[in-house]
Steps between C-alpha positions, in 0.01 A plus 500: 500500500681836384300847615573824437440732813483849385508843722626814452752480801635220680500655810405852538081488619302304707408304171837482386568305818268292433534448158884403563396247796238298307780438256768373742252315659403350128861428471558346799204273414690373186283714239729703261404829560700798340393892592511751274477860653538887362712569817723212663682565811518184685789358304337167456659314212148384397350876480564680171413859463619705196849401354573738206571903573146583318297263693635629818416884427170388346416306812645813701244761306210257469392549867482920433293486179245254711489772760499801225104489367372452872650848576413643182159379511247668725287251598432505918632216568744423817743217496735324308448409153590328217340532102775240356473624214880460317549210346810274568660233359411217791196279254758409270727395737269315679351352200793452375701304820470145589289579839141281528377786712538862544435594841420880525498702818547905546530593121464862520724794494418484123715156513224353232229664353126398544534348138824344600290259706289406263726417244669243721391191372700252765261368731468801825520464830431869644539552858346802605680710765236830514164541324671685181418204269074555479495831632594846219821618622463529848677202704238510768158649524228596699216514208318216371613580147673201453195325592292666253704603243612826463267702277443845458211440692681399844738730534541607864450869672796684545706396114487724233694517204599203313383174597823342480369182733184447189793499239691246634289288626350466140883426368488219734133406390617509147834301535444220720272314334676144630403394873838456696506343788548761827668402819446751757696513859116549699199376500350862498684592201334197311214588593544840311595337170202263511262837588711682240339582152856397368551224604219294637474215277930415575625247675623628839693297743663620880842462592692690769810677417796309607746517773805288549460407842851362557634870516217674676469338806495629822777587729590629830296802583732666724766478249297620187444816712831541581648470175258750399579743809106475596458488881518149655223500749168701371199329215587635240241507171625543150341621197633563137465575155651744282351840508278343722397782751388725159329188287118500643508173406705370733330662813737665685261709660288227586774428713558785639100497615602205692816586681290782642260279613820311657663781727540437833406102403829330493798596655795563337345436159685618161475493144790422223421631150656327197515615125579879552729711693333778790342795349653882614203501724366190629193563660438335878317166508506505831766218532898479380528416152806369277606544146695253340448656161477251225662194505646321201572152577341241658727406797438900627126404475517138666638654818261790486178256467697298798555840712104561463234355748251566255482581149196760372336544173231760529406500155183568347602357180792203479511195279713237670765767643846342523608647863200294617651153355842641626416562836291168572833285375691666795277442720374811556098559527312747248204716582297609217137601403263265335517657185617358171769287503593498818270260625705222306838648717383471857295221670285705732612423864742227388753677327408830560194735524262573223328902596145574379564690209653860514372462917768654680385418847515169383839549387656643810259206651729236275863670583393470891389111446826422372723653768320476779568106520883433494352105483204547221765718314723194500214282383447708220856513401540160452200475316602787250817306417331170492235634271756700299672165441176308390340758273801773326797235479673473174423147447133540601480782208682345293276194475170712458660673214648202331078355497444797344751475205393131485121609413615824285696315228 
């Protein structure tokens, strides 16, 4: 079995991550997987980004022009997105290599066009790391246009201008006229293609991202802190993602709701922040707080999850976030809201706490159920790893994704 796991980076992204550890975890297996990426910067002997001096500098630019209409184009819309519009070079080289699958994951920053895709004519295996793929251009959204199809008819309050999400949407309506068969990392994210107007008649399988479990592991608490130069003796909870106190998304001030609703609850109690350095003026929370800035390898992050009594993700919008998976492999609990894909992260009670959705009482309620209980906190320790083990390994992935190549072809 030969795939071809394409991405634009190898490593930079929470779905470059995970992108890059489905494919060792492939190779491990015994499946021949090669990965072909825009941007390579892991150094991996079977990655292989652009070779010649033109492909590089194309690869470079392509990123920019992807970015260019969005802030050209008044349209109302916030967030990222992506039009993938420029066409590249990747369907004859997939067509034309000797893989019996092409496994797609994050394909944007104009890395193939939409037509790209559909002139692939390998069998597909697309695993889907955001909701880009049935939505317009937006890689997450809040309307039910990619329910209903967007229209001129259903366009929401508040955009004007072009409707840039309508026209390409309809690219994608027009050029994938072939069912491929979608993997996505969450159940809730399935759910969305099967309610989607895309893509409700594909085939649409679950599998978690990956984690090799033989590297994150847990380790000695006191000297993961240590190492770090975090104090020794205090609970300490961590939360990260990049830009992640200005991305809504990601609910930074959700948090914040709940640490007020924590003063005065637990003594000594502090917070570590991960992804991005302090700001000129950090505001009070009410509680110390650390900035490690970002971290770029995964040791620096395997002793940070291990420094951590309790990992949280207060996101109102996550797919199957990667610092969840992380965290549970070192044995460290995660509290999170019952929203999207968290659900399929944290086993309510067992390995973790699941909060009401956007409930912040309920939140602070979760962060005190943890701690107070140096015994149930063990408990739930040992069952993160244990779980982490049984459900993210590499050979547990691998094997789901090898049935799925087996009924593909």
């Amino acid at each position: 079995m030969k795939v071809l796991t394409l991405n634009f980076s190898d490593s930079k992204g929470g779905a470059a991550r995970a992108a890059y550890r489905i494919h060792q975890a492939l190779r491990r297996h015994g499946i021949d997987s090669s990965m072909r990426v825009n941007q390579a910067t892991t150094g991996d002997w079977t990655v292989q980004g652009p070779r010649s001096k033109w492909d590089k500098a194309m690869a470079r630019l392509r990123p920019s022009l992807d970015i260019l209409p969005n802030s050209l184009i008044n349209t109302g819309i916030s967030g990222f997105q992506s039009i993938a519009l420029l066409a590249s070079s990747w369907p004859e080289r997939i067509n034309n290599s000797d893989a019996d699958i092409a496994h797609l994951h994050w394909i944007n920053a104009e890395m193939m066009s939409i037509g790209d895709i559909g002139r692939i004519r390998k069998p597909i295996v697309w695993t889907l790391h955001d909701m880009w793929a049935f939505c317009g251009s937006t890689h997450y959204s809040d309307t039910s246009r990619w329910k209903e199809g967007y229209t001129s008819g259903n366009l929401p309050a508040g955009e004007a201008g072009y409707d840039l999400d309508r026209w390409v949407w309809q690219r994608k309506f027009k050029a994938w006229q072939r069912a491929i068969q979608i993997v996505t990392p969450s159940r809730w994210l399935a759910e969305c293609v099967q309610q989607s107007a895309l893509m409700r008649d594909w085939p649409v399988s679950v599998i978690p991202n990956a984690i090799d479990t033989d590297i994150w592991k847990p380790i000695d608490k006191r000297l993961a802190r240590s190492l770090l130069g975090l104090p020794v003796d205090v609970p300490l909870l961590l939360f990260g993602a990049i830009d992640g106190e200005q991305d809504p998304r990601k609910g930074f001030d959700l948090l914040r709701a709940a640490l007020d609703h924590l003063r005065g609850q637990i003594d000594g109690l502090q917070l570590a922040i991960f992804g991005q350095h302090a700001p000129r003026n950090p505001e009070d929370l009410g509680f110390p707080v650390h900035y490690t800035g970002p971290l770029h390898d995964d040791l620096c992050l395997q002793v940070l999850y291990n420094a951590a009594d309790l990992l949280v993700i207060p996101s109102r919008q996550d797919n199957l976030p990667n610092t969840g998976v992380e965290a549970l492999a070192c044995g460290t609990p995660v509290l999170a809201f019952d929203v999207c894909g968290l659900p399929d992260i944290v086993q309510h009670q067992q390995t973790g706490y699941l909060a009401k959705a956007f409930d912040t009482e309920q939140l602070a309620s979760g962060i005190q159920w943890i701690l107070e209980d140096t015994k149930r906190h063990s408990t739930l320790s040992t069952n993160a790893r244990a779980d982490a083990v049984a459900r993210f390994s590499y050979p547990a992935i691998a094997q789901e994704y090898l049935k799925i190549y087996n009924d593909t072809i």
